[in-house]
C-alpha positions, 0 to 999 in steps of 0.5 A: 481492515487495512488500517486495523492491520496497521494498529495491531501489527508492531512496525518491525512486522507491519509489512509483512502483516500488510502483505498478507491482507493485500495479498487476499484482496489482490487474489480477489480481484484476480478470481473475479477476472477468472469467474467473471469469465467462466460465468460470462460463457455459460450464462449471462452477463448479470448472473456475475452480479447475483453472485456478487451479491450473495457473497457480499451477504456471506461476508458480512455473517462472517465478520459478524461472528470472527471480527474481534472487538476493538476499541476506539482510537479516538472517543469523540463526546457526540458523533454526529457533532465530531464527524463533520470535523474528522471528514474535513481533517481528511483534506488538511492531512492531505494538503498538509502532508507531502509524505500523503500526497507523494504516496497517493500520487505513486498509487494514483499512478500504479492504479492507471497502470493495472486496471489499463493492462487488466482491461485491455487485455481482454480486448488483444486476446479476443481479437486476431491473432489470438481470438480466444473465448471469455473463459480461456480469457478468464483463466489468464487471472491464474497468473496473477495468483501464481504471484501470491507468494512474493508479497510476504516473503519480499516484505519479511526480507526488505520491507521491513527492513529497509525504508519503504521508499526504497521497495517502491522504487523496486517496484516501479522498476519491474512495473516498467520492465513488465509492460515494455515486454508486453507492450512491444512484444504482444502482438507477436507471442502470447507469452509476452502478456503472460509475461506482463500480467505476472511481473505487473502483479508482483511490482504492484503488490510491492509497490503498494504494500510498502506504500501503505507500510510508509503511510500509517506511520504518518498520523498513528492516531489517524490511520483511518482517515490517512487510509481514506486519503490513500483509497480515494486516490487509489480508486480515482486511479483505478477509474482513470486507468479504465477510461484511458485504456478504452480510450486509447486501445479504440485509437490505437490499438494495444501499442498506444495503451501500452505506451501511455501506460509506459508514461504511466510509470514514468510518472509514478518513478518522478514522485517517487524521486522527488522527495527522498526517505527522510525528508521533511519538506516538500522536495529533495533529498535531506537527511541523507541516503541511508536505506537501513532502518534505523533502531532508534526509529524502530522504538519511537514507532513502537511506542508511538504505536503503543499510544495510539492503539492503546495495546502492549506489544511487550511479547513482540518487544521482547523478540526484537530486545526493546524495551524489556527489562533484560534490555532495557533501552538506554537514555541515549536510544531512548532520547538521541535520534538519527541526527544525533539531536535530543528528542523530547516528548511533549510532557518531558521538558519540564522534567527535563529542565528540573533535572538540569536544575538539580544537576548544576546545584 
């Protein structure tokens, strides 16, 4: 679904798009904390799972009827022959991009943190001083709800116009204020995991929709297969988040989980750090320090985009003025780019030299 968002968007509103399916699927997970709970008081523990199941059938009907063709970004002549290929491409996207492997590592990282905090938590109110029921414990995923609104107004106003990594590190900073909070204060008043649970929900939703904004201008042709880079490392962390916060909450109690979860960030900002917004390489900062995007690069991604979906975005062009025929790019936004080099496509160059040509005859 993610990547389809990331085809169909144009990249001036590809945040903004993002956000509003992460945030559903965020809120997701939020009522199956709070249902999990009202259903675990009443009934059993496996009902949760029918539920689950009839949901999963419902769905599938639904996006049956609604879900729109779409065709193909790639059109291999045999499947069963192409598709070995395209799961090894997986790995050399991965071991072959450091813009791949320092999203994926961001992400691995704020997935330890949620689900630690998300998983534990249940352990501190239930036991002294709070001592609250599976229900009153569920209804602590209102909170997270409450935090719905921030995604897409953040990605209108930011995201979408300044460089992802920038949003990233943001998000990171109020993961790291929130758990300090919950960490140190939660075992004196309830209002510091309350605390935690809200503004951890915000500077996730932060963090991963400007991920996944920065990510899917990697490879246009090859959404698909980026996304399963980035999910694979997102569920892995997700696994590691609920093993390590058991862990460390039977051997220490909230503080240690808590704390780990501090080191969690920690690590989380160091990848963030090492490799700066436009940077080619592996580590550092080349390419300067600029946060704005820049317009040049806004019309090579909506081209690049163009070809990849294989759809016009001549109305959203139009409301932006690129490439219309009232403001029809100029030669040097079409071929200067941010370093004040001339880019030129792939099937350019010989026109390009044939025009030299012509010139100095």
């Amino acid at each position: 679904m993610l990547p389809l968002i990331g085809d169909l968007a144009p990249p001036h509103r590809r945040a903004q798009a993002l956000s509003l399916v992460v945030s559903g699927l965020v809120l997701g997970i939020l009522i199956a904390r709070v249902l999990s709970g009202i259903v675990t008081e009443y009934t059993g523990w496996r009902t949760i799972y029918w539920i689950s199941f009839g949901l999963q059938y419902l769905i599938l009907v639904g996006l049956y009827f609604s879900m729109p063709d779409y065709p193909a970004t790639n059109n291999p002549k045999s499947v069963i022959r192409e598709y070995p290929k395209l799961l090894f491409s997986i790995v050399r996207l991965f071991i072959g991009s450091p813009l791949i492997i320092q999203i994926c590592m961001i992400g691995f990282f704020t997935s330890i943190i949620f689900m630690s905090f998300w998983t534990t938590l249940t352990f501190l109110l239930a036991s002294p001083p709070y001592t609250y029921s599976t229900i009153v414990i569920g209804l602590f995923g209102f909170i997270g709800i409450g935090s719905m609104g921030w995604g897409p107004i953040f990605s209108r106003l930011v995201i979408d116009r300044f460089v992802p990594l920038f949003s990233t590190i943001i998000g990171q900073l109020i993961v790291l204020v929130s758990v300090v909070i919950g960490t140190y204060a939660g075992l004196h008043t309830v209002a510091s995991p309350i605390l935690e649970a809200l503004f951890l929900d915000i500077g996730m939703q932060t963090a991963q929709i400007s991920n996944r904004s920065n990510i899917y201008s990697v490879a246009p042709l090859a959404r698909n297969r980026v996304n399963t880079c980035y999910m694979v490392l997102t569920f892995a962390g997700q696994l590691t988040g609920t093993a390590a916060g058991n862990h460390l909450y039977a051997r220490g109690g909230w503080i240690l989980s808590g704390s780990a979860n501090v080191g969690f960030v920690g690590a989380a900002l160091f990848f963030c750090l090492v490799r700066g917004p436009h940077e080619q390489g592996w580590i550092g900062w080349r390419g300067g320090w600029a946060l704005r995007k820049g317009v040049p690069q806004k019309a090579q991604e909506v081209r690049a985009d163009e070809e990849a979906a294989g759809v016009s975005n001549r109305n959203d062009d139009r409301e932006e003025g690129i490439g219309t025929e009232e403001t029809a790019p100029t030669v040097d936004e079409k071929m200067v780019g941010e370093e004040g080099k001339v880019n030129i496509g792939p099937e350019e160059p010989q026109a390009h030299q044939a025009k030299t040509g012509a010139a100095k005859m």
